[in-house]
N, C-alpha and C positions, 0 to 999 in steps of 0.2 A: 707338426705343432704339438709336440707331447709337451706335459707339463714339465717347469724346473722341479729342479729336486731341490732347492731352496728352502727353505720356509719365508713366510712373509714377517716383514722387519714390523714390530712392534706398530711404531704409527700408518704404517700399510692395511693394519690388521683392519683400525679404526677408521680410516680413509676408505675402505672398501666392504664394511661392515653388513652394508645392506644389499650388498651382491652374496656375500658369504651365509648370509641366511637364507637366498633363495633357493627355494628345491630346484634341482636337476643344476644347481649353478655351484655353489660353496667354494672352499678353498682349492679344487681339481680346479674350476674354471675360471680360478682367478689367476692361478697359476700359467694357464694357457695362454690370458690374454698378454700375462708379464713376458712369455717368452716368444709371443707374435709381433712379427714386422709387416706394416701395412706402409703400402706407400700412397701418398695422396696427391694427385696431378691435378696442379692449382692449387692456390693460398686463397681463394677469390671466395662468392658466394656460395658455392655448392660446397669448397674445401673449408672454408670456418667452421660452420657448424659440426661439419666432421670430423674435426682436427680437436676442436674442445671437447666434444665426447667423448671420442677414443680417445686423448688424453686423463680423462676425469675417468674414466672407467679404467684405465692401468694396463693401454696398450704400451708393453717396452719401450718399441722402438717405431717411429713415425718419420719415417720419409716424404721428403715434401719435394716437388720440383715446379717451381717457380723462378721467373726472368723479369717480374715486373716491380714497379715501384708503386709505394699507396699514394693513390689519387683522392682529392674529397669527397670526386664523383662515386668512391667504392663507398664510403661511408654509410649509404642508407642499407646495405647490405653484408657489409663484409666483416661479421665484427670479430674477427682477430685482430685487425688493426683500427685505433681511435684517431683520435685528431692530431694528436703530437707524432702520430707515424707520418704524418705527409710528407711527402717527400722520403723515405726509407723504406728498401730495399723491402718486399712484401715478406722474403725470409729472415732477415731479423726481424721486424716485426713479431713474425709467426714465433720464433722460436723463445722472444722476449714473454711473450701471453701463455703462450704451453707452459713455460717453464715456472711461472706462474700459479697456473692451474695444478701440473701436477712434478713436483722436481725428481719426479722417478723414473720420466716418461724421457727416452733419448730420442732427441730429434738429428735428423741428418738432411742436409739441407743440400738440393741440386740448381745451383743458378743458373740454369740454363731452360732453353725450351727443350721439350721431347721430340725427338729430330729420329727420323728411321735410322740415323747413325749412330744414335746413344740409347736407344729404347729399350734394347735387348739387355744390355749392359747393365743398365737401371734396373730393370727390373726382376731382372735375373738375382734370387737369393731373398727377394720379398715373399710372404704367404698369401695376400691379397690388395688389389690393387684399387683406389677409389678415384674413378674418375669424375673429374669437378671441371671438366677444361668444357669451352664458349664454342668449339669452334667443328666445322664436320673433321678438317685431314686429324686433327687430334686425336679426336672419336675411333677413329678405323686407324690410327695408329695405334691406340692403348691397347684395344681391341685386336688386334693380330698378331701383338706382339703377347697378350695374353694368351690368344690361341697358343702361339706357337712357344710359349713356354709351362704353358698349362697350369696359369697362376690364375684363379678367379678373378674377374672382373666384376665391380661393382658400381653400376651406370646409374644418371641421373645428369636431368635437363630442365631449364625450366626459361620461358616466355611468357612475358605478361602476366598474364593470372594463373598459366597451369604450370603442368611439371611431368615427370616420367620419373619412373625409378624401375629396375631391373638387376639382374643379377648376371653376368654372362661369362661363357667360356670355362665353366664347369665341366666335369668328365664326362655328364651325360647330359646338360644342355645345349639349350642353342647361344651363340653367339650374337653382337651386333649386323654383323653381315644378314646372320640369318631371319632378321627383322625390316632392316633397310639395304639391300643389297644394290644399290648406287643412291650415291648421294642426288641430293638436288640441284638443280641447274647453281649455278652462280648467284648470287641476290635475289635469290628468289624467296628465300627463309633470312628475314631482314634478324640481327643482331639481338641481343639484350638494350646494348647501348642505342641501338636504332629504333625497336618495337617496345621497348620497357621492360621494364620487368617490379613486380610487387613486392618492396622489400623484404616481409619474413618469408615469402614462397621460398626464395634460397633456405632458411633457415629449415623449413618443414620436411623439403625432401634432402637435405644434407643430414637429417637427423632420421630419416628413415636410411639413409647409406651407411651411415655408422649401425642404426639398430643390425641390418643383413650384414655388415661388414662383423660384428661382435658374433652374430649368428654363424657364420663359415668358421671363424674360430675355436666356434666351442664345437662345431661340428654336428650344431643341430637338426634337424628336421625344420622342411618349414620358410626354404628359406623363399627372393621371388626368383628363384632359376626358373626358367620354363614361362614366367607371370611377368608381364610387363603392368604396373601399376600407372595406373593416370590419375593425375590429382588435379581439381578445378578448385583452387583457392577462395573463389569469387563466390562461388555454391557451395563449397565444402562440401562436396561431394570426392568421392573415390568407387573407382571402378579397375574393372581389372581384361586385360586381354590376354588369353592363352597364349605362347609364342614357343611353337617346336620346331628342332630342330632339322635346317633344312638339308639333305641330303645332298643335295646337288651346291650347299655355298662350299665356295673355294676355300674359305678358311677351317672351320672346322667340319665338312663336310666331304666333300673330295679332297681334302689337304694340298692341292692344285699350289696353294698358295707357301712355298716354303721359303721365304723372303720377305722382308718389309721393302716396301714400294715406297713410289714420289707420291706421298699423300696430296701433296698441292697440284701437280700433274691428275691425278685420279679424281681429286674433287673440281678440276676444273680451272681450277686458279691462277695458273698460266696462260691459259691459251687467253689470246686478245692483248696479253699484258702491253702495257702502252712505252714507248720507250723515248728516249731524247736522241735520234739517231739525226734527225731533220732540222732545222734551221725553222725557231717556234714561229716566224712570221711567214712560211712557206706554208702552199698547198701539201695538203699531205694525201698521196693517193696511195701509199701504200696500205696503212694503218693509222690508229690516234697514236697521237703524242703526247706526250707532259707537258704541259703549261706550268713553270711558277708564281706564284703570286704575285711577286715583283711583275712578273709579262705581262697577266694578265690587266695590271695597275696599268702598266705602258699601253697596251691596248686600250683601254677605256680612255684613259687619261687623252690620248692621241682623237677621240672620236671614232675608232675603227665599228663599225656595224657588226659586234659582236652579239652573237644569242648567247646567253647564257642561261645553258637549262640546270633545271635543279631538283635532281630527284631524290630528295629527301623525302621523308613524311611530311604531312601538314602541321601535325604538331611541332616537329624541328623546325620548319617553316614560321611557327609564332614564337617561339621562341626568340631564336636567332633568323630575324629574316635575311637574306643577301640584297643588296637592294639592284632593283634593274634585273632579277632574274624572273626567270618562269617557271613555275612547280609544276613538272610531271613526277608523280613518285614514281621509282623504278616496277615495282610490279603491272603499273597501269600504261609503261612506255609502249608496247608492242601496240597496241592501238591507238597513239597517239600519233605514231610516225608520220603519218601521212598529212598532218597540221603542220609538222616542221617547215620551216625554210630550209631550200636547197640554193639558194642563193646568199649565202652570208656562213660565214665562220660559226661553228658552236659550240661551244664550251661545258662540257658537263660539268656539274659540285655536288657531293655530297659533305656528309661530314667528315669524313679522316680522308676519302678519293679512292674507296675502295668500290662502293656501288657505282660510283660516276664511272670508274674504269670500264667495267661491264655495260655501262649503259654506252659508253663510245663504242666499242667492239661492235653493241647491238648497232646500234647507227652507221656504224661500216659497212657492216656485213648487211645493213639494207643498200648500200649504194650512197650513204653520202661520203665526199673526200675532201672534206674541211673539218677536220673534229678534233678536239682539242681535251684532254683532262686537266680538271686542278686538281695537282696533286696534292693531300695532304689535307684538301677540303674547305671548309670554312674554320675547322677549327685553325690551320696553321693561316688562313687569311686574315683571322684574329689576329692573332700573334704577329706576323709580319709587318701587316698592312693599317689595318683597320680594327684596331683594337673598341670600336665600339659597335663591331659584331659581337653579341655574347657567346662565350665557351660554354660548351654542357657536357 
């Protein structure tokens, strides 16, 4: 990342004036950031704030890889995109607001998800990478493909009221692996969209991702390689945990790991997955199946003595209640098991049918063999059926 040999165009000068004054910054380090490519994985809450920074600050070239469309539900947090983006593609959007903010800053835009098949690909030929993605296989995908291309990693997470930030895959730090070295069971770490999350919390540690991500470019001192940052939005507090590098992780440790793996297989994801192989009014003793909404209608509608359990939170619970279900949330099912009927059909729901999936698996693999998922949750039971369940 040496600097262009350019100079900077008249209204550049003025656009980036108060970088140019700063000791240890000036025209050398503006320079730098003009000719650094940063890629940012997700347009979403942790990527906005980062994306209008390193935009505004006169990062070149901003790669973005995103697959999703703006929802209203992004709204309290995602402000790359406003209310006339609903329904549009999250990367025009993105590149509609950047270009906005700053029309010198090139964006290159990947519509796609980060898949072990295009990771390398991607990210091969960027100088630092900002991760902004929701989800664990992402995580330890950016993260290994970082290792193994020896491009910084610049991590951040946030739940509820707190948040993490870090810096990883450095020459001499540690890596994600070497902090969480397996992920967590399946629904065991409920969502953004499931547990909540505080609107500017994204905002606060996306703009600490841009600060370290400006920092690797100028090649400061300083940065948090080695320091995992925890931020409690609710206290405003900040504290910091040391995080060294562990010798024995497979990825940048024994280098074990020279390949990107089935991150969904590795986080779990698979295994239990429920499928339509059965005949949805049959016993099922192999494993759950998928119920569609329509079925599930045809069952009720019929009188069939269906349970239908419902492991959401309580607050989705008031929300959108299901009517005629039973709330156990999924972290509290292993001790509820033994309340269940083993005489009657049960139907797990969450909200999209990704927690309910794991909560059937669990109920299998206790011995029951009548167990059913709704696929797709309460939100497509809205939509299908019963439109005066509410969407959230």
């Amino acid at each position: 990342m040496s600097p262009s040999l350019d100079g900077l165009a008249p209204d550049e000068l003025l656009r980036y004036g108060r970088h140019l004054s700063l000791p240890g910054f000036g025209l050398a380090g503006q320079q730098r950031l003009r000719a650094a490519r940063v890629l940012l994985i997700g347009a979403g809450g942790l990527g906005s704030p980062a994306a209008l920074y390193l935009a505004a600050a006169g990062v070149g070239t901003l790669g973005i890889v995103d697959d999703d469309a703006v929802d209203l539900s992004n709204l309290q947090r995602q402000l790359l995109h406003g209310t006339s983006d609903i329904g549009r593609s999250k990367l025009e959007s993105a590149r509609d607001r950047l270009r906005e903010t700053n029309p010198h800053v090139h964006v290159e835009a990947y519509d796609t998800r980060l898949t072990s098949v295009n990771a390398l690909e991607i990210i091969r030929g960027y100088d630092v990478v900002v991760d902004g993605t929701d989800n664990f296989p992402t995580r330890y995908l950016s993260n290994d493909a970082c290792v193994l291309l020896g491009v910084p990693n610049v991590y951040g997470s946030v739940f509820r009221y707190e948040g993490q930030a870090s810096v990883f895959a450095t020459p001499d730090g540690p890596c994600y692996r070497c902090l969480f070295r397996e992920p967590p069971p399946p629904g065991m770490v409920p969502t953004c969209a499931e547990g909540g999350v505080l609107g500017v919390l994204p905002g606060l540690v996306g703009v600490i991702q841009a600060t370290e991500t400006i920092k690797l470019i100028l090649g400061v001192p300083g940065t948090l390689a080695g320091r995992l940052l925890l931020v409690d939005a609710w206290r405003m507090r900040f504290r910091e945990i040391a995080v060294q590098r562990d010798p024995s992780c497979p990825a940048c440790g024994t280098r074990e790991l020279r390949e990107l793996i089935d991150y969904e297989e590795f986080c779990g994801l698979r295994r239990g997955a429920s499928t339509m192989t059965e005949s949805p009014g049959a016993p099922n003793a192999a494993r759950p199946i998928d119920l569609t909404p329509e079925e599930l209608r045809g069952k009720l509608e019929r009188g069939e003595p269906v349970f239908v359990l419902d492991v959401r939170e309580p607050w989705e619970d008031e929300v959108a209640p299901f009517p005629g279900s039973h709330l156990v949330p999924l972290q509290t099912l292993p001790g509820a098991i033994a309340s269940l009927p083993r005489d009657r059909e049960i139907v797990t729901l969450c909200h999209h049918g990704i927690r309910s999936a794991h909560a059937a698996a669990l109920l299998h693999e206790a011995g029951f063999d009548r167990v059913f998922n709704l696929v797709g949750g309460t939100d497509r039971w809205s939509a299908e059926v019963d439109p005066t369940v509410p969407r959230y």
